[in-house]
KEDRENTI-814225 format. One line per 2 residues: their letters; for each residue x, y, z negated of N, C-alpha, C. Coordinates in steps of 0.02 Angstrom, whole numbers, plus 50000, padded with zeros to 5 digits. Layout:
N
a> X/Y/Z/X/Y/Z/X/Y/Z  ...
//
This chain:
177
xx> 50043/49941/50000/50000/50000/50000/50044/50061/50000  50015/50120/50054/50062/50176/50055/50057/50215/49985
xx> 50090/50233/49935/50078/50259/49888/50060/50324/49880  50075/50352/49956/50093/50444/49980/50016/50449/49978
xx> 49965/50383/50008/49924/50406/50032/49871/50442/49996  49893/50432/49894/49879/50422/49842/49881/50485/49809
xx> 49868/50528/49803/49888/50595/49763/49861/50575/49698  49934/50570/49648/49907/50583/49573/49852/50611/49556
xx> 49895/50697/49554/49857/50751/49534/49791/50757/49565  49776/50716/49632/49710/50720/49665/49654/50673/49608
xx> 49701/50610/49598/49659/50572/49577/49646/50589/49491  49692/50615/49481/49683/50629/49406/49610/50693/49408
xx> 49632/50743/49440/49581/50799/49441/49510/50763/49466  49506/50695/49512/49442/50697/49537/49398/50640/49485
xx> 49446/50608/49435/49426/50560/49393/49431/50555/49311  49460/50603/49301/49474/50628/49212/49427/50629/49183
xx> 49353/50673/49213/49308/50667/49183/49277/50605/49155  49282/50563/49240/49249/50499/49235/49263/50457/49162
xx> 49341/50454/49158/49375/50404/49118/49372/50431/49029  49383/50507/49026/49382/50537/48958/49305/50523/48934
xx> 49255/50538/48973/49184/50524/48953/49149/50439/48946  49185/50411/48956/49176/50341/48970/49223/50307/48909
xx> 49274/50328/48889/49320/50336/48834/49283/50361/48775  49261/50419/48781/49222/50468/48730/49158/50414/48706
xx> 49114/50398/48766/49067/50339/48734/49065/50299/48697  49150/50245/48729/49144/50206/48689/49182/50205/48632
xx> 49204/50266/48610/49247/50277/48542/49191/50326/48489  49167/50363/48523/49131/50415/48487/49170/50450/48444
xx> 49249/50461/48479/49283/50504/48443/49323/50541/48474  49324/50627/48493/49364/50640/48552/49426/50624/48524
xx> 49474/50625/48492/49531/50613/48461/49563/50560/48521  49538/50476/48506/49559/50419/48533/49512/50439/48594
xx> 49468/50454/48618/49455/50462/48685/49488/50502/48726  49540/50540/48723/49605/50580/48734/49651/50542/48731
xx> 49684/50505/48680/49694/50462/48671/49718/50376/48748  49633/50373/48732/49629/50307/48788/49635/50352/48867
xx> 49589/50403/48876/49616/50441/48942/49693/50465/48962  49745/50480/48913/49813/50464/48931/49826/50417/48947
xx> 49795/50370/48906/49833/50310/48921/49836/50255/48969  49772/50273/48989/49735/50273/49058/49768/50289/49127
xx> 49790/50344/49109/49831/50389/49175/49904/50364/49186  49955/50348/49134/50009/50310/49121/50003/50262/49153
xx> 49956/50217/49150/49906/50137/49188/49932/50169/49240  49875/50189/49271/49861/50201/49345/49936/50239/49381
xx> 49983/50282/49348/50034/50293/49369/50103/50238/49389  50091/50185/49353/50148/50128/49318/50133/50076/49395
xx> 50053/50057/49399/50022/50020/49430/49981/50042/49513  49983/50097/49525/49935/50126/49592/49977/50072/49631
xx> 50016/50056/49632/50048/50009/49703/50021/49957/49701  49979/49940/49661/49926/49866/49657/49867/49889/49679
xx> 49834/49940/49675/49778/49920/49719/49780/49907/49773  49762/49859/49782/49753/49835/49857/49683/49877/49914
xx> 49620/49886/49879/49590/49941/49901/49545/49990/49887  49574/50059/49919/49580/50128/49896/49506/50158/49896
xx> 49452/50104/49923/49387/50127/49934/49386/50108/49851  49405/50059/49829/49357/50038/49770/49425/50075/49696
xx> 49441/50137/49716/49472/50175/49675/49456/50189/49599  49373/50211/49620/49348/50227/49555/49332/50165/49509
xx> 49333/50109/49524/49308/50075/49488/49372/50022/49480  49417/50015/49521/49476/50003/49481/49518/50046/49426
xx> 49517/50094/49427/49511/50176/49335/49471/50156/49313  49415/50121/49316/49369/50132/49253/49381/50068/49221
xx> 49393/50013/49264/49421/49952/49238/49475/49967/49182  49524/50002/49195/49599/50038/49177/49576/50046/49119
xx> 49510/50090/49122/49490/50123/49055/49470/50086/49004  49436/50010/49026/49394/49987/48988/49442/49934/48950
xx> 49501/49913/49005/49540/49872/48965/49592/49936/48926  49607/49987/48916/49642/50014/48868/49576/50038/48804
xx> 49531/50044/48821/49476/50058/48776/49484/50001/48728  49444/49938/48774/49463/49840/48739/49513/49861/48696
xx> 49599/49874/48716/49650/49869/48670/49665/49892/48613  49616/49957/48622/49628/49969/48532/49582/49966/48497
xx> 49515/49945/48512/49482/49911/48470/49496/49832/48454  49535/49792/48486/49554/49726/48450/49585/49755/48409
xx> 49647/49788/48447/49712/49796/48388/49683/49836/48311  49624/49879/48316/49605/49901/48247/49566/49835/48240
xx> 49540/49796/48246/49490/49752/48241/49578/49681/48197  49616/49676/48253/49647/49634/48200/49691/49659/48129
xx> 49692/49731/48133/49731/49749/48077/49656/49747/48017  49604/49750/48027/49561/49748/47969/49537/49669/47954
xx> 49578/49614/48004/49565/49556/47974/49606/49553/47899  49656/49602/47889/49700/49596/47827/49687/49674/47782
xx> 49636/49688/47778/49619/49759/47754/49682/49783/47682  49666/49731/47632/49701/49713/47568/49779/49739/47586
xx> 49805/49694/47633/49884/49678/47659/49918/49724/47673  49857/49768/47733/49896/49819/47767/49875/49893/47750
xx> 49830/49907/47723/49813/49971/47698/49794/49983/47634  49800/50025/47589/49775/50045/47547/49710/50078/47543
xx> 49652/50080/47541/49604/50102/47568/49580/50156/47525  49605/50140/47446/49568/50163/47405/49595/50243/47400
xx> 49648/50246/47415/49672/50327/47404/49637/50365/47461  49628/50414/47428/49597/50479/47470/49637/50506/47530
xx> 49695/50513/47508/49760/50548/47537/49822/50506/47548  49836/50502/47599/49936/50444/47589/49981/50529/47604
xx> 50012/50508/47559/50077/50533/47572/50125/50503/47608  50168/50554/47637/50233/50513/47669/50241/50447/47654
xx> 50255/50439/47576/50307/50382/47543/50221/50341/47568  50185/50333/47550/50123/50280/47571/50130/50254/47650
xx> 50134/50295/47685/50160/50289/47765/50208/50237/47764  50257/50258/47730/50321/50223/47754/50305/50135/47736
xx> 50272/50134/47664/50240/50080/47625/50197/50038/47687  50140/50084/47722/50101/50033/47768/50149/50016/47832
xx> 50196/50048/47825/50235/50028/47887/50285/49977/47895  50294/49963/47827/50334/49906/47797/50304/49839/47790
xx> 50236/49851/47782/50195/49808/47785/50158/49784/47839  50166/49816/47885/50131/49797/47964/50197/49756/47997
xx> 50254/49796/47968/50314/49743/48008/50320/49672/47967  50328/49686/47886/50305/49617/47853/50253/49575/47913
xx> 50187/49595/47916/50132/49541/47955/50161/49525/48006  50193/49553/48053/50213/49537/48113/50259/49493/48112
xx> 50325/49502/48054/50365/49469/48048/50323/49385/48022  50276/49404/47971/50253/49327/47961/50223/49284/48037
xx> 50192/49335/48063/50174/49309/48094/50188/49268/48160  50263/49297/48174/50325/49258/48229/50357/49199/48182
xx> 50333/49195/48110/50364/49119/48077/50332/49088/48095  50237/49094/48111/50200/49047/48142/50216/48972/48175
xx> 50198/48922/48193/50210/48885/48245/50178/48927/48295  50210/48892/48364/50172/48934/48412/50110/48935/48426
xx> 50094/48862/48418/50008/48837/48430/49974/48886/48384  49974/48912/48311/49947/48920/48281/49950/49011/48303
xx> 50007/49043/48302/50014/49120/48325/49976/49125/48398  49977/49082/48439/49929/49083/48488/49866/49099/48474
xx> 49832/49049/48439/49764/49083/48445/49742/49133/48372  49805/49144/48320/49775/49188/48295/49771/49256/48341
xx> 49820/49282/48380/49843/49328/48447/49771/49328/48466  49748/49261/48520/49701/49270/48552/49621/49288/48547
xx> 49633/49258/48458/49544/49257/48434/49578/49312/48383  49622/49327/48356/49625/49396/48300/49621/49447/48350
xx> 49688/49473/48377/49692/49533/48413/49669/49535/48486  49654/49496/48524/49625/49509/48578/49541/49470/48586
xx> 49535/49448/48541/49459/49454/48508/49413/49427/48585  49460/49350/48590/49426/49306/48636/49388/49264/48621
xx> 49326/49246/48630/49280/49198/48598/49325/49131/48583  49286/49087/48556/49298/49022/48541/49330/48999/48605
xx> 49256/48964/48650/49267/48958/48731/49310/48972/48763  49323/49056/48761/49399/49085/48805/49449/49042/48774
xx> 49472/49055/48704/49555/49032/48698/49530/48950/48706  49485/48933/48692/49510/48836/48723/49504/48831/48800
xx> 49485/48882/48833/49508/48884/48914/49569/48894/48939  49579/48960/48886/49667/48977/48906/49705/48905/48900
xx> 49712/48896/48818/49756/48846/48790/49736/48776/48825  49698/48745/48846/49647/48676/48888/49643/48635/48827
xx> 49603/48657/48777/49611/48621/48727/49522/48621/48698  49506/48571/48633/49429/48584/48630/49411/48654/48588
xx> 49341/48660/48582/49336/48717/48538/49348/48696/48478  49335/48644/48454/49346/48627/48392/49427/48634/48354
xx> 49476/48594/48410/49531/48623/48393/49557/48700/48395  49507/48737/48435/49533/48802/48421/49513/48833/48374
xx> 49451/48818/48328/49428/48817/48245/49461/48806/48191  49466/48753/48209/49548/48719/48160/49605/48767/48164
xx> 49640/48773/48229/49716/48791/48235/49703/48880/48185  49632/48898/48216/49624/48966/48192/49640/48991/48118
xx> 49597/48948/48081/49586/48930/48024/49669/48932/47980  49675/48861/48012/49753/48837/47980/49793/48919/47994
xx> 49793/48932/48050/49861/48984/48060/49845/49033/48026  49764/49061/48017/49766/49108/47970/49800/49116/47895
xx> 49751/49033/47866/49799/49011/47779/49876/49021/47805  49894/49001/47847/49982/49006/47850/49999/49068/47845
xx> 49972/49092/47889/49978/49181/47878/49992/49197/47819  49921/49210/47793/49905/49216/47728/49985/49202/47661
xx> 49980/49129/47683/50052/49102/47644/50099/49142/47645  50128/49159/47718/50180/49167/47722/50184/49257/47696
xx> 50131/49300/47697/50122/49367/47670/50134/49341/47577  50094/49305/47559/50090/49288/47490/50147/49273/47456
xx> 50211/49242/47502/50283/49236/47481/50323/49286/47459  50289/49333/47486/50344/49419/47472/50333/49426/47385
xx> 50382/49460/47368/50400/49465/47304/50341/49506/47264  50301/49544/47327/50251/49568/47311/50181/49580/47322
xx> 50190/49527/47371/50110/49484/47382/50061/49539/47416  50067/49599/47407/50033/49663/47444/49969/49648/47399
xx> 49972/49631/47351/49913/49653/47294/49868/49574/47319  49878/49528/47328/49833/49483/47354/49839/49431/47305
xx> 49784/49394/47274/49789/49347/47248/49768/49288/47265  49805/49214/47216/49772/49177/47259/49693/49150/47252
xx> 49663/49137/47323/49603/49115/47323/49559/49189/47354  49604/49215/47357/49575/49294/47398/49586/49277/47468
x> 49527/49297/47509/49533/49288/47572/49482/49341/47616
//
């Protein structure tokens, strides 16, 4: 695809609205709907050499939009599977030093969560943060739903475990879940 044939600034000016308001809907917050519309435009800058065709423009951006929209609602959607772990909820206000605290603690989860086996970081990934039904991840993986219940399950308690090992447990006790 000629890329010349493509004006950014054309497409940005003739579709911003489209994508910020479509963003704005499904966030109901201009903040992250600013937000997902940058991030949107980054997309379509990184990627315009993939569309294959330029008639169906607008609706390959809004696609753009809907899977960066999707992305940060899993990703807030899997950080509140661990509300306890990773945030403090109860303070009104974080200070710096609180910042630095949840940030220590999001790399803690991540770090537990590459101790995983793989089977098991798989579908917490697929059914935590990208918030694929049952059905989807035993399509991805070719496996039953039932084992993807199980593996879910198990990898979560492991999770769980492996957060619960830190010297300071992030306030969690056991039998809390």
């Amino acid at each position: 695809m000629d890329e010349k044939r493509l004006d950014i600034n054309e497409i940005y000016d003739k579709y911003y609205r489209d994508v910020y308001h479509f963003a704005l809907y499904f966030t109901n917050n201009k903040q992250e709907a600013e937000d997902i519309t940058q991030e949107t435009f980054i997309k379509i800058i990184k990627s315009i050499s993939t569309l294959k065709d330029p008639d169906r423009l607008k609706t390959w951006i809004l696609s753009i939009a809907r899977n960066t929209a999707m992305d940060l609602h899993r990703k807030r959607k899997f950080v509140s599977l661990f509300p306890e772990w990773v945030f403090d909820k109860e303070k009104d206000s974080i200070t710096p030093e609180d910042r630095l605290i949840q940030k220590g603690e999001w790399t803690e989860l991540h770090s537990a969560l590459l101790k995983l086996k793989q089977q098991y970081r798989t579908v917490v990934i697929l059914r935590g943060l990208k918030e694929l039904s049952i059905k989807e991840t035993a399509d991805i993986l070719g496996c039953s739903e039932a084992k993807v219940r199980v593996d879910y399950h198990r990898g979560l308690q492991l999770l769980k475990k492996q957060v619960l090992s830190n010297d300071e447990g992030w306030g969690l006790k056991d039998g809390q879940s």
